[in-house]
matplotlib code that plots the C-alpha trace (Angstrom):
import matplotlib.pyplot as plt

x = [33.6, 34.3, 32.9, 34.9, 34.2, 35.0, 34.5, 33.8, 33.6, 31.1, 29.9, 30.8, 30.2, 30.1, 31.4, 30.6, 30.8, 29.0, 25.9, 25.7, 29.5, 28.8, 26.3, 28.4, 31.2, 29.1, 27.3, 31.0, 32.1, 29.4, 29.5, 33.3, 32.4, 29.9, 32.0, 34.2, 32.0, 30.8, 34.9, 35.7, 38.2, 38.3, 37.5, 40.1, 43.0, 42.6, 45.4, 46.9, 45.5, 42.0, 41.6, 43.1, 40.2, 37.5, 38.2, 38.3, 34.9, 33.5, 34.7, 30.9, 30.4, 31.5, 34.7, 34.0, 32.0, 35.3, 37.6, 35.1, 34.9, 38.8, 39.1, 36.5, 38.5, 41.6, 39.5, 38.4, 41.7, 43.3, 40.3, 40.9, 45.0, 45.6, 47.9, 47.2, 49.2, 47.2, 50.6, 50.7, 51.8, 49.3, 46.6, 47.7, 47.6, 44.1, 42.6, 44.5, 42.8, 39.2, 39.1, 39.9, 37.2, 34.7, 31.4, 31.8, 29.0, 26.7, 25.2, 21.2, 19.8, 18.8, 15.1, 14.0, 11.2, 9.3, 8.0, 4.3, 5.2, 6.4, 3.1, 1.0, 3.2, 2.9, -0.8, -0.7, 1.1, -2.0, -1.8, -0.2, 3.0, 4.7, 2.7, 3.9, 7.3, 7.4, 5.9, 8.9, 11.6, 10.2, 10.3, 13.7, 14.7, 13.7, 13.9, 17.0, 18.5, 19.9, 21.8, 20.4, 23.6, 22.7, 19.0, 19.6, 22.4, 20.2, 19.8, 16.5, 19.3, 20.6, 16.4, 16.6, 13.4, 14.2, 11.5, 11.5, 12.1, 14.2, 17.8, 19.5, 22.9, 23.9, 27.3, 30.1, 29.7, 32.4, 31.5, 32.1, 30.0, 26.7, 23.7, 22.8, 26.7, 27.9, 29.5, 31.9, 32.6, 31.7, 29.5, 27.7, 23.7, 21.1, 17.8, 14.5, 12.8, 8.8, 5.9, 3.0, 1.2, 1.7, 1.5, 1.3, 5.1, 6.2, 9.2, 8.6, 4.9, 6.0, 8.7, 6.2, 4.0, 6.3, 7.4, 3.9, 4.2, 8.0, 8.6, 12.2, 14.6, 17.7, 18.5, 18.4, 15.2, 14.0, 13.4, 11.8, 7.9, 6.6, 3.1, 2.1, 2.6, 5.7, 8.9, 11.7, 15.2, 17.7, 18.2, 16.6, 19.4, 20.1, 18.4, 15.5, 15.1, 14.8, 12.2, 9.9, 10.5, 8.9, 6.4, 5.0, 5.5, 3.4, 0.6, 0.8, -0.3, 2.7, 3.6, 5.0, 8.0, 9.3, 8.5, 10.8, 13.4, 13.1, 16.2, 16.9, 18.6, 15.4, 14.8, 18.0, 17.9, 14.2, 14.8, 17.4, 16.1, 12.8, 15.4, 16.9, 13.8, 12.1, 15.5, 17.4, 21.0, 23.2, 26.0, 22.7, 21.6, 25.3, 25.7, 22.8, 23.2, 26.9, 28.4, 32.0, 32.9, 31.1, 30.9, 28.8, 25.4, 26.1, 23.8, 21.1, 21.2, 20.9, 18.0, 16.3, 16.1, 13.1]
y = [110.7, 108.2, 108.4, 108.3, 107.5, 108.4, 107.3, 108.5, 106.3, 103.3, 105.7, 106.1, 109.3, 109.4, 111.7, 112.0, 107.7, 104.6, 104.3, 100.2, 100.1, 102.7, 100.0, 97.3, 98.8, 100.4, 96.9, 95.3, 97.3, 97.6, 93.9, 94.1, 97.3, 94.8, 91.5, 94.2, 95.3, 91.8, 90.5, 93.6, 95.0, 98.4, 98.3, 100.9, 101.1, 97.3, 94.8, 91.9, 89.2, 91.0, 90.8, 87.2, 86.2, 88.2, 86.1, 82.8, 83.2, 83.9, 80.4, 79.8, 82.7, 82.5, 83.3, 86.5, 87.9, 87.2, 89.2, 92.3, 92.4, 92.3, 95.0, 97.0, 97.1, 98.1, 100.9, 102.3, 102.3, 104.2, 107.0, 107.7, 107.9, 104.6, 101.9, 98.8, 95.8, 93.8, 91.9, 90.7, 87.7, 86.8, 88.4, 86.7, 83.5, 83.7, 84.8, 82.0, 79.6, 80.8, 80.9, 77.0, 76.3, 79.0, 77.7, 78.1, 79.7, 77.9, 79.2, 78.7, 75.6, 76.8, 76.8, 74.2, 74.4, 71.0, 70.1, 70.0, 73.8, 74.4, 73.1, 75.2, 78.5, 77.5, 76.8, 80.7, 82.0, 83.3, 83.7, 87.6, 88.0, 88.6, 85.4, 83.1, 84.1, 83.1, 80.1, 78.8, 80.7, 78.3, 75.2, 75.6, 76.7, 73.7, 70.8, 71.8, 72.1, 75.7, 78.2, 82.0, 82.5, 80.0, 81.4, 84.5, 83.7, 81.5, 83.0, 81.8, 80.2, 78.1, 76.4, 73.9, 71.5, 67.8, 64.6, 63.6, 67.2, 70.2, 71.0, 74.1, 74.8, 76.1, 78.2, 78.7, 82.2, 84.4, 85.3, 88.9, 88.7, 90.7, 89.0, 88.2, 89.7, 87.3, 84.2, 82.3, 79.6, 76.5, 75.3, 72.3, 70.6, 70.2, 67.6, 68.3, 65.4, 66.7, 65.6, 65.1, 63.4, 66.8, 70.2, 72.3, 71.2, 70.1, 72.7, 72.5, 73.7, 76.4, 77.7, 77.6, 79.4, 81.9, 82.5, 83.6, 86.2, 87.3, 87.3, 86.8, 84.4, 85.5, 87.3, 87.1, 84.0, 85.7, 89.4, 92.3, 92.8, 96.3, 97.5, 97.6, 93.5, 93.8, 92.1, 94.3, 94.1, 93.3, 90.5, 89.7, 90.8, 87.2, 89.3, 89.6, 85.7, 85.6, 88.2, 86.5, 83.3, 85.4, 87.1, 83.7, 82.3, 84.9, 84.6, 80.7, 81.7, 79.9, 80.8, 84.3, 83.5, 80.5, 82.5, 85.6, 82.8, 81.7, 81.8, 81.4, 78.5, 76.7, 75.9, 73.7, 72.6, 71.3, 69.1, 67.8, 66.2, 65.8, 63.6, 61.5, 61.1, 59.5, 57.3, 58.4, 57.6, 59.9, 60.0, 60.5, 63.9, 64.7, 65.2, 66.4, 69.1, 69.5, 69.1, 68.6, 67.6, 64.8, 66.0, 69.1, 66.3, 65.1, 67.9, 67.0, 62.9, 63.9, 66.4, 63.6, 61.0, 59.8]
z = [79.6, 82.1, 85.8, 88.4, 92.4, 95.5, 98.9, 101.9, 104.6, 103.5, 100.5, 96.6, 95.5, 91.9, 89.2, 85.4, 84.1, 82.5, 84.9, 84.3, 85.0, 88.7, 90.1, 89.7, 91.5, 93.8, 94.6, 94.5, 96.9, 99.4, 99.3, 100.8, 103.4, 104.2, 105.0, 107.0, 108.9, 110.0, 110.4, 112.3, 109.7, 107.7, 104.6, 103.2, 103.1, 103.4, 103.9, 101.7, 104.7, 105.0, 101.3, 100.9, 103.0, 101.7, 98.7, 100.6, 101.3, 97.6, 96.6, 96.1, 93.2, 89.5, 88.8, 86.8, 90.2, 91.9, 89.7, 89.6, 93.0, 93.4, 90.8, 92.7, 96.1, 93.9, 91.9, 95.2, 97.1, 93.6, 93.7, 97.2, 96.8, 99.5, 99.0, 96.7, 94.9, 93.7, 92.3, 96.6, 96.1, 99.3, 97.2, 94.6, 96.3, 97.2, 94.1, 92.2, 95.2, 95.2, 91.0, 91.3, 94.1, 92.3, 91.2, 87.2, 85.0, 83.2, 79.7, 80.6, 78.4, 74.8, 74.1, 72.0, 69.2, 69.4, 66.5, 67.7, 68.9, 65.2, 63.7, 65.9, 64.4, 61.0, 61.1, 62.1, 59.2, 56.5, 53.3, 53.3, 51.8, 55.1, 56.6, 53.6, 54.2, 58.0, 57.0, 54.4, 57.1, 59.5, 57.8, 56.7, 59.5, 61.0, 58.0, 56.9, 60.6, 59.5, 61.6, 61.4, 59.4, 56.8, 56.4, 56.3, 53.8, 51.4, 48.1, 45.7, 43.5, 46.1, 46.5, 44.1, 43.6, 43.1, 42.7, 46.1, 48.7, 48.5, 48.0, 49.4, 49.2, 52.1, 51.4, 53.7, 54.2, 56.2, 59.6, 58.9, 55.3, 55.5, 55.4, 51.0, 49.9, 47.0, 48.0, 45.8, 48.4, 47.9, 50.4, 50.8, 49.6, 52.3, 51.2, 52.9, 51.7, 50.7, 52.9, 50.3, 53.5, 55.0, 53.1, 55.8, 56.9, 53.7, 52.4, 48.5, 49.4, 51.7, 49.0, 46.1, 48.2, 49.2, 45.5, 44.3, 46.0, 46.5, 42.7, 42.9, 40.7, 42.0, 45.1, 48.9, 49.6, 53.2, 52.9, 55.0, 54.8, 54.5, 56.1, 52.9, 52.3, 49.9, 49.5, 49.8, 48.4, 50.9, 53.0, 56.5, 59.1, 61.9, 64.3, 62.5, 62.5, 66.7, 66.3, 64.0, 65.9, 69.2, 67.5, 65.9, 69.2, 70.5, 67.9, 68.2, 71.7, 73.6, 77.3, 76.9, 78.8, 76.6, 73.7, 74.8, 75.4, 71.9, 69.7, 65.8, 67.5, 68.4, 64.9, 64.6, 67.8, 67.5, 64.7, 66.1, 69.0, 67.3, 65.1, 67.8, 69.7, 66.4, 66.5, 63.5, 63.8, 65.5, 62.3, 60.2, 62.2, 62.0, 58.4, 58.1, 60.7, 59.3, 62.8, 62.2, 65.6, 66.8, 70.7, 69.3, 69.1, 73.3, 74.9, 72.4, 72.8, 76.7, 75.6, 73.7, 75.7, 77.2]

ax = plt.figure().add_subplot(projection="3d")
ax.plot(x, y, z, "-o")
ax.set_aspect("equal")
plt.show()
């Protein structure tokens, strides 16, 4: 049941309604009373100028902070019965004004997994069933450049061992497709090439270790662990790839704040710039990575620069 609010005075008093959705009225609105207060204007019922330049001055706050707060002021003046038009075309005005001067919000920088960082995890990873399949997750993950979609999505039918690496064939899978449901698309071959100087990060390796213990042909590749060390049935959920990321993050001792940070992203991001920084060509990493638009590698040749 929603949750309404009333005012009296500078004061919500609330009623039965979502409690996350009540603070950030109440703290919209107590941020207006407050610029009131300190113009000398009341704060309801409020008119179109007063509230034209009460959003002048948030010209410095993203633009979603600005339409909340609007929509507070209009909330409040409906619950206590006073006028509002928020169609006024000098309301109108200013809103229009302070969303083109407001500062825009920026998506925080995606963790990256380096590969020195990914080592360090995978040196972790014992020989349990649950620590031989972290181990393979990871080195796909990060080889084969692979969103949580695709990992989640691989099937042991699509790992295909060749002379010189690893094959997947990573299919086009729906967005809406749960994670291991068939998939008759067509999708498209990803090489990991093998690293015979390197075992320890070398994806055949990792999969024929997984596979002497997850006893599977066909079926989902990644599956859930039970405390009792077995494989089960159905595939890992994309969620469940973040998590194992943290906790190997955790157990690879890395700073507990860049490790709660950590997304299934950081896999396909780290090769990535690991890629460019080692000066493989751009178009190279692109097909690989099966970027179809070429602007989607820019934030990564910033990140990889020296």
């Amino acid at each position: 049941m929603a949750q309404d609010m009333t005012a009296h005075g500078d004061t919500i008093t609330p009623r039965p309604q979502a409690t996350a959705t009540l603070r950030a009225y109440r703290a919209d609105w107590m941020h207006f009373t407050a610029w009131c207060a300190q113009h000398g204007v009341r704060p309801i019922p409020a008119t179109a100028g007063d509230v034209a330049a009460y959003l002048a001055s948030l010209r410095d706050y993203a633009p979603a902070t600005i339409r909340r707060r609007l929509a507070a002021i209009g909330k409040m003046h409906r619950f206590n019965s006073q006028p509002w038009k928020v169609s006024d075309p000098v309301i109108r005005t200013a809103l229009q004004a302070a969303l083109e001067a407001a500062t825009p919000q920026v998506a925080p920088q995606p963790e990256i997994l380096t590969a020195a960082q990914l080592r360090v995890m995978v040196e972790r990873c014992d020989d349990s069933a649950r620590g031989r399949r972290d181990r393979c997750l990871l080195v796909f993950g990060f080889a084969g450049a692979l969103r949580r979609s695709e990992l989640v999505g691989l099937m042991v039918e699509d790992v295909r061992i060749v002379p010189h690496g690893v094959v997947l064939h990573v299919r086009n899978r729906a967005a809406s497709a749960p994670a291991g449901a068939p998939d008759t698309s067509e999708g498209e071959d990803v090489m990991m090439p093998q690293r015979p100087d390197d075992l320890l990060l070398c994806p055949a390796d990792a999969f024929a270790a997984w596979q002497k213990v997850a006893h599977r042909q066909t079926g989902p590749l990644f599956r859930p662990i039970s405390k009792g060390d077995r494989a089960g049935g159905r595939a890992l959920t994309p969620f469940a790839v973040t998590r194992i990321l943290q906790r190997r993050a955790a157990l690879a001792d890395m700073d507990a704040s860049h490790a709660a940070r950590l997304s299934a992203h950081a896999l396909r991001a780290g090769y990535i710039v690991d890629a460019l920084a080692r000066g493989v060509d751009v178009e190279e990493v692109r097909r690989h990575t099966r970027h179809r638009d070429p602007r989607g590698m820019l934030a990564y040749v910033r990140a990889s620069a020296p």
